[in-house]
Structure formats: C-alpha cells, structure tokens
BALO-68005 format. One record per atom (N, C-alpha, C, O, CB): x, y, z; residue number from 1; atom name. Coordinates in steps of 0.02 Angstrom, whole numbers, plus 50000, padded with zeros to 5 digits. Atoms other than C-alpha are relative to their C-alpha. Glycine has a CB too. Example, Ala and Ser with C-alpha at 12.3 -4.5 7.8 and 13.67 -1.06 7.14 Angstrom:
// residues 2
{site {50045,49941,50000},1,'N'}
{site {50615,49775,50390},1,'CA'}
{site {50045,50060,50000},1,'C'}
{site {50097,50059,50033},1,'O'}
{site {49950,50001,50062},1,'CB'}
{site {49958,49941,49997},2,'N'}
{site {50684,49947,50357},2,'CA'}
{site {49961,50055,50037},2,'C'}
{site {49986,50110,50045},2,'O'}
{site {50020,50023,49929},2,'CB'}
//
This chain:
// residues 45
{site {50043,50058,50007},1,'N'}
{site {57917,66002,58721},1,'CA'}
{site {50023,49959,49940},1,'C'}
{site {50035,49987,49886},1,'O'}
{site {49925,50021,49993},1,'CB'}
{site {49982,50047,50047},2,'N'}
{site {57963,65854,58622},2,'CA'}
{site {49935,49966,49995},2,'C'}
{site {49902,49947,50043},2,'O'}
{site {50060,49955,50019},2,'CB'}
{site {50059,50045,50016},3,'N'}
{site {57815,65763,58508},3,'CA'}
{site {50021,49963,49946},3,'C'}
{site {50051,49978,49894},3,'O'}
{site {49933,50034,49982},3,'CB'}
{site {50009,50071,50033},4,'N'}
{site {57807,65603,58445},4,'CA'}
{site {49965,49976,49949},4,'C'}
{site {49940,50028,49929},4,'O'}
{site {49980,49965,50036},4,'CB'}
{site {50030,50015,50037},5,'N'}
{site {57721,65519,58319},5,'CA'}
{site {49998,49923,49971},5,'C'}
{site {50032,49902,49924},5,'O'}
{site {50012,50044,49967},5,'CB'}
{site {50006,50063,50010},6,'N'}
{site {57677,65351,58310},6,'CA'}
{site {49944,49954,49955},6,'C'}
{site {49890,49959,49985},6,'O'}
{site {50000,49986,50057},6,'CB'}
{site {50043,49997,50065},7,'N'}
{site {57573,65280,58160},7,'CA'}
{site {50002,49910,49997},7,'C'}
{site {50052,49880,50015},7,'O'}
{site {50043,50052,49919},7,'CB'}
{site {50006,50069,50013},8,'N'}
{site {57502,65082,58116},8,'CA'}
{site {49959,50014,49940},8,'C'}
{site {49929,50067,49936},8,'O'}
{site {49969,49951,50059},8,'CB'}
{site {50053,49992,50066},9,'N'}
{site {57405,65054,57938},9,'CA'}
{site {49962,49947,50014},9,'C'}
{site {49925,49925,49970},9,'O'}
{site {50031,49996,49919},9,'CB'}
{site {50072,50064,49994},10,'N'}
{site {57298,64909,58017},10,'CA'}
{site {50021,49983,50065},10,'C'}
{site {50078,49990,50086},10,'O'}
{site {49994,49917,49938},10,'CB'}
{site {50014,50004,49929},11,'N'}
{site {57235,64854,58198},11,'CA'}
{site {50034,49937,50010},11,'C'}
{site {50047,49922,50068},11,'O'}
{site {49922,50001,50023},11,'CB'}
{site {49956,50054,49969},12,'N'}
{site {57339,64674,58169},12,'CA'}
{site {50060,50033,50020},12,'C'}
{site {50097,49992,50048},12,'O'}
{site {50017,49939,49953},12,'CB'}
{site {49940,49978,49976},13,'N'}
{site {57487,64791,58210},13,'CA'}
{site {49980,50023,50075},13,'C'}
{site {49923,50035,50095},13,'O'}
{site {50032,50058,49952},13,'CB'}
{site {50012,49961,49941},14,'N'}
{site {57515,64857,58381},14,'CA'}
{site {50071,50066,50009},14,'C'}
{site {50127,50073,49984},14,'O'}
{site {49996,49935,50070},14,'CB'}
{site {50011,49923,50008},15,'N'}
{site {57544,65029,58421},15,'CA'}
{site {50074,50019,50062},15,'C'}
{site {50119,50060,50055},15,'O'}
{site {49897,50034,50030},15,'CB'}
{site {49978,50014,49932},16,'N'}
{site {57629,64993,58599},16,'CA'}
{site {50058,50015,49992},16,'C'}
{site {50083,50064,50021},16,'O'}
{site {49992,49935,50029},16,'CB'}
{site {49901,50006,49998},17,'N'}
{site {57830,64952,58540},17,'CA'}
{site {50000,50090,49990},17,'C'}
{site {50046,50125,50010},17,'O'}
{site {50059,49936,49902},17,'CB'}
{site {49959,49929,50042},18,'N'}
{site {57823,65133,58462},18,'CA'}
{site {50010,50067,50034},18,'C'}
{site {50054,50110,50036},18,'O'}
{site {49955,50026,49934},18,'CB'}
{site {50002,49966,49906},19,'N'}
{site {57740,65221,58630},19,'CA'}
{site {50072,50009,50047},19,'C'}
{site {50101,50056,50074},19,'O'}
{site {49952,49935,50056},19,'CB'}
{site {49975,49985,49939},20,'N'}
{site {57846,65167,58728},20,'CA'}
{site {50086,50002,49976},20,'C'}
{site {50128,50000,50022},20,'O'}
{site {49972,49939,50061},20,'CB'}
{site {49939,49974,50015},21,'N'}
{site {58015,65200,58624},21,'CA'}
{site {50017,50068,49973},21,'C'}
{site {50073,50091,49961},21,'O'}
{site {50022,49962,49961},21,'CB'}
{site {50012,49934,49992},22,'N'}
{site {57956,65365,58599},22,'CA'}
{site {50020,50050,50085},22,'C'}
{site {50048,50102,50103},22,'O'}
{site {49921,49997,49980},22,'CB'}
{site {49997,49980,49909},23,'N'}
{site {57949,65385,58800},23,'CA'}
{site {50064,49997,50027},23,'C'}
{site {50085,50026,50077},23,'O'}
{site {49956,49946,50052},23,'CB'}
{site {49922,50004,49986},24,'N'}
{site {58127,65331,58795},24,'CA'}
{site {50039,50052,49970},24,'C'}
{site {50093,50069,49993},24,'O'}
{site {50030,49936,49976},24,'CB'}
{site {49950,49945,50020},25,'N'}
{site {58190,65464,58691},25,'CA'}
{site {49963,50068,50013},25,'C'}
{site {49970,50112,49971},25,'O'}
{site {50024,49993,49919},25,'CB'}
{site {50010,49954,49997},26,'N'}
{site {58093,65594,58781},26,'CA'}
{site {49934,50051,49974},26,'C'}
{site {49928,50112,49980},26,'O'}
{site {50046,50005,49987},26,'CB'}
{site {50043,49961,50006},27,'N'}
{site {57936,65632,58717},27,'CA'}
{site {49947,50023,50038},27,'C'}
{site {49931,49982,50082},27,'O'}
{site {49984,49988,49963},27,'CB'}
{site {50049,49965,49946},28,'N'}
{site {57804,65738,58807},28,'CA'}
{site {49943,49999,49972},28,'C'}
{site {49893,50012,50006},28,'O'}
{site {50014,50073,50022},28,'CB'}
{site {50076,50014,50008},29,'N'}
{site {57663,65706,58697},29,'CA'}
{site {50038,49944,49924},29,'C'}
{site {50089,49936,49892},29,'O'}
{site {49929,50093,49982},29,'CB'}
{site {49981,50068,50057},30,'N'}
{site {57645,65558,58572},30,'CA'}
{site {49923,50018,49944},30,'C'}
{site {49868,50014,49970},30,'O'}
{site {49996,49888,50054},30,'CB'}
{site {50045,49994,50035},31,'N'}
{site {57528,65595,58433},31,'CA'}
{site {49977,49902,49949},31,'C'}
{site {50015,49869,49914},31,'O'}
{site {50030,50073,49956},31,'CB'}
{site {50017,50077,50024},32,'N'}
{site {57437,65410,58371},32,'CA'}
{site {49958,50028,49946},32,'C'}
{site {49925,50079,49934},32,'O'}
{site {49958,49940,50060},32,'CB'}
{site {50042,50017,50087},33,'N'}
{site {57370,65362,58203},33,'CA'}
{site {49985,49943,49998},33,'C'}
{site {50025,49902,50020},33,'O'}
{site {50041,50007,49927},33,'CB'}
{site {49992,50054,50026},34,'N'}
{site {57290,65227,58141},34,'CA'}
{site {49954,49987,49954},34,'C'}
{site {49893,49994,49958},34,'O'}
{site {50005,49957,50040},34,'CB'}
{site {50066,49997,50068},35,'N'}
{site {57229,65185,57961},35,'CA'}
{site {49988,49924,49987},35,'C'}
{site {50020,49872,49992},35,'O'}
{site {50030,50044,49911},35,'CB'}
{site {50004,50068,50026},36,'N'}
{site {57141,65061,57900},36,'CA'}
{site {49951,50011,49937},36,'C'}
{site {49915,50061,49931},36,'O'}
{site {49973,49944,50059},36,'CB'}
{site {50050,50018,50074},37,'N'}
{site {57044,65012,57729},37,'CA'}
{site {50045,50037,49959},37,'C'}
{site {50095,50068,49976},37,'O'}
{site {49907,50031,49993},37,'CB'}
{site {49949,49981,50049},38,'N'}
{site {57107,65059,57571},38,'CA'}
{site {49970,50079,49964},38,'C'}
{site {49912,50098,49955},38,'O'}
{site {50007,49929,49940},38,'CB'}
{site {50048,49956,50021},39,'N'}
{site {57091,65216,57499},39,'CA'}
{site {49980,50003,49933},39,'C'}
{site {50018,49974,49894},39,'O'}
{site {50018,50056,50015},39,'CB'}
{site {50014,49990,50067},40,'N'}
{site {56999,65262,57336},40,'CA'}
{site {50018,50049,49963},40,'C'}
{site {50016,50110,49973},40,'O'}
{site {49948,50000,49992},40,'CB'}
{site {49982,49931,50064},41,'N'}
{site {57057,65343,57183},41,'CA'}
{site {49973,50033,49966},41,'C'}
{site {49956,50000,49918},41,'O'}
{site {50027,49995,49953},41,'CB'}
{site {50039,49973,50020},42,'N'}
{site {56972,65460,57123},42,'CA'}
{site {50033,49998,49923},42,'C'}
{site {50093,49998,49913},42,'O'}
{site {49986,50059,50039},42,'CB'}
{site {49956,49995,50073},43,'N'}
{site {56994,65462,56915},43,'CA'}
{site {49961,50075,49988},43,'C'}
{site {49901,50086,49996},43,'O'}
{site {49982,49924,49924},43,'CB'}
{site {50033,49933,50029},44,'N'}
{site {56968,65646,56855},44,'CA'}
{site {49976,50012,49905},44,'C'}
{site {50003,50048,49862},44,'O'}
{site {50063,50060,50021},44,'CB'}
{site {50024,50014,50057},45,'N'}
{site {56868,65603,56698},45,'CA'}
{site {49949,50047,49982},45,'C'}
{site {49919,50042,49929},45,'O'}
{site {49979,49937,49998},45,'CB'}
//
C-alpha cells in the first residue's frame, strides 16, 4: 500500500492538484489536512 499525504494551511487553497498527483504516482490512500487560523504561543512564565 502506498499513502499519500496531501496538506493546505487555508481553504483559499485547493486541495484537488495534490489528490489527484498523488493518484498518479500510485497512491492507495491519500491522507488530507487542512489548517487554518494561527496558532498561539504559549509563553512559559
């Protein structure tokens, strides 16, 4: 089994080009991500 992994950091991106050039080199499962907002830093004070 070949897996994939295809990742965007915000919903103006699309997800699609990465699917389906994954599918071209064979993958059998595609694992998706997608982040959005920023994260916070925690200060250890």
């Amino acid at each position: 089994m070949i897996v994939g992994y295809a990742r965007i950091s915000d919903k103006s991106q699309e997800i699609g080009t990465q699917i389906e050039e994954l599918k071209k080199y064979g993958c059998n499962r595609i694992v998706q991500e997608v982040i959005t907002g920023v994260a916070e830093e925690k200060n250890s004070d």
